[in-house]
KEKE-3310 file (N, C-alpha, C; in steps of 0.2 Angstrom, whole numbers, plus 5000, padded with zeros to 4 digits):
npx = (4829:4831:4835:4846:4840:4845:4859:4868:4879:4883:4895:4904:4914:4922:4931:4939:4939:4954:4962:4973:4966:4953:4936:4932:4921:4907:4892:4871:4863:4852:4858:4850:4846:4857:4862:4854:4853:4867:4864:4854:4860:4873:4865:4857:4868:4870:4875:4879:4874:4879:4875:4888:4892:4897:4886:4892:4892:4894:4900:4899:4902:4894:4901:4915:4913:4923:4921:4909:4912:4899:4895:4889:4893:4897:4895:4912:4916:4927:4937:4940:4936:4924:4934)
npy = (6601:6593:6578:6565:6550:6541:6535:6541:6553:6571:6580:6594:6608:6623:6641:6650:6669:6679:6672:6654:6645:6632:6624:6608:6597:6583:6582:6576:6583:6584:6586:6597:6606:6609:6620:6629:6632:6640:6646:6657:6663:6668:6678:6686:6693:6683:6674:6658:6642:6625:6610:6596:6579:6574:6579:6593:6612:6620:6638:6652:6666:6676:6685:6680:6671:6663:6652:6639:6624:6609:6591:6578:6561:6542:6530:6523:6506:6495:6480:6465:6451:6435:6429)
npz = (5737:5718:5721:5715:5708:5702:5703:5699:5699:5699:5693:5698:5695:5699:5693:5701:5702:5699:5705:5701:5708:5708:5713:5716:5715:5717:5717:5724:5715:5702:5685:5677:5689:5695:5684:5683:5697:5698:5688:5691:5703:5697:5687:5696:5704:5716:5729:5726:5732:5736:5738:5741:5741:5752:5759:5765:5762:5749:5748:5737:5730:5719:5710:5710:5701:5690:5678:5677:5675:5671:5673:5670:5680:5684:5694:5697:5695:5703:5704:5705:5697:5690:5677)
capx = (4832:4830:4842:4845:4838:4848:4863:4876:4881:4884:4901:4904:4920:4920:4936:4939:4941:4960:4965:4972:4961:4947:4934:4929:4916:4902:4883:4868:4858:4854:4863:4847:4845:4864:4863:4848:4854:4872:4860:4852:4867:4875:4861:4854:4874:4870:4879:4878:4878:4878:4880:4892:4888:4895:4882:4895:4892:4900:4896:4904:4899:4894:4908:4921:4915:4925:4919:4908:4911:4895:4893:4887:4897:4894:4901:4915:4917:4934:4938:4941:4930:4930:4929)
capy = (6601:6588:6574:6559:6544:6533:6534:6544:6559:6579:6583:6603:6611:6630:6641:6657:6674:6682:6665:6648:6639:6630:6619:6602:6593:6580:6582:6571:6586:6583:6592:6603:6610:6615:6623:6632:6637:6644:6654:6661:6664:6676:6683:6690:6693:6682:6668:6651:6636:6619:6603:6590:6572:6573:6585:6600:6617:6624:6645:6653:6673:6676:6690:6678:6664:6666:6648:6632:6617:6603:6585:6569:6555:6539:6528:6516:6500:6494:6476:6460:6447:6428:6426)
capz = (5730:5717:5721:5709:5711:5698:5708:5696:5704:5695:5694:5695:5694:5699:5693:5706:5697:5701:5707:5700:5711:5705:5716:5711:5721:5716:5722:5721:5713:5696:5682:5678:5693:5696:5680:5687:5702:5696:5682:5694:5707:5692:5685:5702:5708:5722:5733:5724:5736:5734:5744:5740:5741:5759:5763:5766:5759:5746:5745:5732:5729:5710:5709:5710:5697:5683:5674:5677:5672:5676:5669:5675:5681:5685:5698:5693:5698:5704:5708:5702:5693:5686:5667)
cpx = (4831:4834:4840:4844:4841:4854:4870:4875:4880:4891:4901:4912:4918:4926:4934:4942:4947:4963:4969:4968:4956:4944:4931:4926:4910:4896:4879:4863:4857:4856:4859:4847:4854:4865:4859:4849:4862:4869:4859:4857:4869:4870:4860:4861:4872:4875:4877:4882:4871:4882:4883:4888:4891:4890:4887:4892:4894:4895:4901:4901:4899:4898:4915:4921:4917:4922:4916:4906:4905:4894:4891:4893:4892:4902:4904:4918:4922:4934:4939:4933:4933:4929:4927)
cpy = (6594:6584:6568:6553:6539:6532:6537:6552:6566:6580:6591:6604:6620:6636:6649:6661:6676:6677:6660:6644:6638:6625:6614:6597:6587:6582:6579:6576:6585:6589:6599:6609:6615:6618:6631:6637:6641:6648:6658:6666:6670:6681:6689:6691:6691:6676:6661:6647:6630:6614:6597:6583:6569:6576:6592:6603:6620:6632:6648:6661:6674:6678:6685:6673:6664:6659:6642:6625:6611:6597:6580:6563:6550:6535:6524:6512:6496:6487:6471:6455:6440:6429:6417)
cpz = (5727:5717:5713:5711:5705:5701:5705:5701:5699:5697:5692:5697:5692:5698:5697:5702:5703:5706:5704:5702:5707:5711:5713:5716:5714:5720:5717:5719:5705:5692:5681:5682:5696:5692:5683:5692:5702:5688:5686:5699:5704:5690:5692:5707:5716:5723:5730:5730:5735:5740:5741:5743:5748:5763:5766:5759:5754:5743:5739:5729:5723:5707:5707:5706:5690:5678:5681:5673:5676:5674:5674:5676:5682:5690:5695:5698:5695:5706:5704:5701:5691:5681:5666)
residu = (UNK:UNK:UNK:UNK:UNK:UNK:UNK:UNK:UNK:UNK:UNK:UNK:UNK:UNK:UNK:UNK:UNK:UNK:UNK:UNK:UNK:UNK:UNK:UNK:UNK:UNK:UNK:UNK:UNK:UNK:UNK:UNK:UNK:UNK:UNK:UNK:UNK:UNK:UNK:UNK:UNK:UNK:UNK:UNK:UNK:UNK:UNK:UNK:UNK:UNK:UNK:UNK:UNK:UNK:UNK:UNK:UNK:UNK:UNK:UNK:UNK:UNK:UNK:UNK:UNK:UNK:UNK:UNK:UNK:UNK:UNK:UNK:UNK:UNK:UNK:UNK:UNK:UNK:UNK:UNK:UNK:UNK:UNK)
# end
């Protein structure tokens, strides 16, 4: 899968049909490609999965996804500084 080599991440957010849950993970695949493969996932009512940016799985059966949200992040940098 195409990872990102600039070092911001993909943020996805996945909402469960007949649910409130929703899943919210990052992974280092670029935004294209999750677009991609949650197109594909529905069209072809198959099983969308994705791997987070600990390397865990996430499967999610197409039937079930009532919405996704995908954008880019980037990391943010926390800490102190001199002026």
């Amino acid at each position: 899968m195409a990872k990102k080599e600039n070092g911001n991440k993909t943020s996805v957010r996945i909402g469960i049909s007949e649910t409130s849950q929703e899943l919210h993970f990052e992974t280092n695949l670029e935004t294209a490609k999750v677009i991609s493969l949650a197109n594909d996932a529905i069209t072809g009512n198959k099983t969308l999965e994705l791997t987070d940016i600990k390397e865990r799985t996430i499967l999610v059966p197409a039937g079930k996804i009532s919405y996704i949200e995908i954008g880019d992040t980037t990391d943010q940098k926390v800490g102190f500084t001199a002026l």
